[in-house]
N, C-alpha and C positions, 0 to 999 in steps of 0.2 A: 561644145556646150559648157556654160559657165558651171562648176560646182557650187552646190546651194552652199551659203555659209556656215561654219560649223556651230557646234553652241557648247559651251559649257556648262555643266550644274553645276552650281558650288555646293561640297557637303553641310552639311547641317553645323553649328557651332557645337564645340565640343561634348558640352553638357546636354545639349539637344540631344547627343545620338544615345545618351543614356535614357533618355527617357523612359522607353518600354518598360526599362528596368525597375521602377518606381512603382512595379506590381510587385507584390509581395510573393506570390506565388513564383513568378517570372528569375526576383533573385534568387529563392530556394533551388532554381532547377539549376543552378548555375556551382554549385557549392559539390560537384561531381569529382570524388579524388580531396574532398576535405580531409587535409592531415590532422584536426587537431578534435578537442571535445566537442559537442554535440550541443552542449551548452554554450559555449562561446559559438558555435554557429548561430544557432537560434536568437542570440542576441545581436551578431553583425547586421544577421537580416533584417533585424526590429530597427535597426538606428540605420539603414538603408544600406547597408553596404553588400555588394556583388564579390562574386569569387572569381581572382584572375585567373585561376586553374595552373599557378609559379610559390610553389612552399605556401607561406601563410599570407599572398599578397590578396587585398582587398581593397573596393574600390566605391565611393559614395555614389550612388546613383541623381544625389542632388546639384552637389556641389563639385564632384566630380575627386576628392583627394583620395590617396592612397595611402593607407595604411598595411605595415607589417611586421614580422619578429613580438609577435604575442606572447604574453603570460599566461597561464588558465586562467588568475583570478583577478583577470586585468580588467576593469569598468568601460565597458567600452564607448558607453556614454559621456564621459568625460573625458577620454584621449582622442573619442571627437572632435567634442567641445575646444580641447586645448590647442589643436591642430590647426582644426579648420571653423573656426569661431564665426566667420558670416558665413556659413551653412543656411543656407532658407530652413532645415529642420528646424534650428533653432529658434523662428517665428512662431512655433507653435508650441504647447506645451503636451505632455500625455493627459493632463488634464485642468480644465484651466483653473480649475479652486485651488489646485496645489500651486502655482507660478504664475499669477496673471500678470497682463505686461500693465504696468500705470503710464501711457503713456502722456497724461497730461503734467505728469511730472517731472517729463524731461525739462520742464522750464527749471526746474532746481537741479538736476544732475542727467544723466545722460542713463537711458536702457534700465531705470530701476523695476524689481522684479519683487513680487511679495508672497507668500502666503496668502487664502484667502480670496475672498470675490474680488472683483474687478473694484476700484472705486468710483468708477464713474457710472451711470443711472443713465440709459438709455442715452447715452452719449455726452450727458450735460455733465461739466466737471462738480466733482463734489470741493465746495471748494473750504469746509470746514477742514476735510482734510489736508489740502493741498495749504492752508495758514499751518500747522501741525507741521508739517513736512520743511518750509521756511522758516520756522521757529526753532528749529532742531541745531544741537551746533555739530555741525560737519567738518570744523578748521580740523581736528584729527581723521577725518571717515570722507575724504573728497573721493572715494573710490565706492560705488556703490549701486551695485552690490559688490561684496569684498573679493567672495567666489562664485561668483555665476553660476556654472557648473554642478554647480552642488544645489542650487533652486529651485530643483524638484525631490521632493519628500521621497521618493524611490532609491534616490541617489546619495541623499542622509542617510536614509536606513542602512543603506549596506555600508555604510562606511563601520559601522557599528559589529558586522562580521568579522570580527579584527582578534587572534588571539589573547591579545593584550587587553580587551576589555574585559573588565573585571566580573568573573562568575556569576557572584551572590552579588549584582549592582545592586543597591534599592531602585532603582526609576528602574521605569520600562523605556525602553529602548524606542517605541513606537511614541512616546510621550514628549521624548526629545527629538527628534525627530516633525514630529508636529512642531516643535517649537521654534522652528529653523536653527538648528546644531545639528552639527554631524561629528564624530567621532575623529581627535589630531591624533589618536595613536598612539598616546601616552596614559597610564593610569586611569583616571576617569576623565582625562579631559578633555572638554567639548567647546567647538566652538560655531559661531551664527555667521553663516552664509551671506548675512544681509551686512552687519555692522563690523564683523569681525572679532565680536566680543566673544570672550573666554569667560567656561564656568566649569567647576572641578569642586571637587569633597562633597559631593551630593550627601544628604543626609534622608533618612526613610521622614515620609511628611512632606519632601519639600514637592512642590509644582513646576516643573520649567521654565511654564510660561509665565508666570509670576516672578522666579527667580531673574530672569531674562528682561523681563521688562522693568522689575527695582533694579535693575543695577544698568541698563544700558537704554532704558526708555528717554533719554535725553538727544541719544545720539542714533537710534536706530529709525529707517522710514518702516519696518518690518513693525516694530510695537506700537507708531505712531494707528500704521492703520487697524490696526488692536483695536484701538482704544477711543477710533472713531465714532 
């Protein structure tokens, strides 16, 4: 008697078999024998990552990369970001007023991210802004946005947890941060996520975003859609 032919299943492609994982709850259960704080769990879980159950190795349930050898006060949202940059998470934002993507503006640069609502209206390009954006000179800022990474307001702010930031600042912290600056690490000084411009010796009175847009609203798409 002939034997029936065999068959084989192919497994699923790699990032498929993480799928299940991509429950929140599902990665939590997974973090059993976590060596480290409590806090940095809680945050691997949020930017998706799984517990390999090997010292501090972790693993994307989107994208699939592996991360490890952590700091406690390491941002793990952006050694994401740095790692493994076409992540599908980073398709979305935690919220979209704070990061929306302009996509009709990649006709003048590529992936630009702003502050702010969307500018496009129910699909249709706004196109007062999109003249604004081509008006702008970029021969210094072909790069744009400068840090990605840092173009959600969650991720300014804590930059701003930093010893070195100065006690008695006059600004609020949460004010700069709106204004897309995050905190270089040096004395007061700040810089825009969008254009890369630099601002320091804050004086009490002054506004961010007014400071931000007199001196860099020529070369920023972050102030252009301000000011739309």
């Amino acid at each position: 008697m002939l034997e029936a032919p065999g068959r084989d299943i192919a497994p699923p492609p790699p990032i498929e078999r993480y799928r299940h994982l991509r429950d929140e709850d599902t990665r939590t259960r997974s973090y059993k024998g976590w060596p480290k704080s409590e806090k940095l769990k809680k945050e691997l879980i949020y930017d998706g990552f799984f517990y390999l159950g090997e010292k501090d190795r972790v693993q994307c349930a989107y994208c699939g990369g592996v991360l490890h050898s952590f700091d406690e006060n390491d941002n793990v949202h952006i050694i994401h970001y740095k790692h493994f940059p076409t992540c599908q998470t980073f398709d979305d934002t935690d919220n979209k007023t704070e990061a929306a993507l302009f996509g009709h503006v990649r006709t003048c640069m590529s992936e630009t991210q702003t502050d702010g609502p969307a500018a496009s209206v129910d699909g249709e390009i706004d196109s007062e802004l999109l003249k604004k954006i081509q008006n702008l000179d970029l021969s210094q800022n072909e790069k744009c946005p400068r840090h990605k990474y840092y173009a959600l307001y969650k991720d300014r702010l804590r930059t701003f947890d930093n010893p070195n930031w100065p006690a008695n600042h006059p600004m609020k912290i949460e004010e700069l941060a709106k204004a897309g600056l995050f905190y270089a690490g040096v004395g007061d000084l700040c810089e825009c996520f969008c254009c890369g411009g630099q601002l320091e010796e804050f004086e009490e009175g002054d506004i961010p975003v007014q400071e931000h847009d007199n001196y860099f609203g020529d070369i920023c798409v972050l102030a252009a859609n301000r000011k739309r």
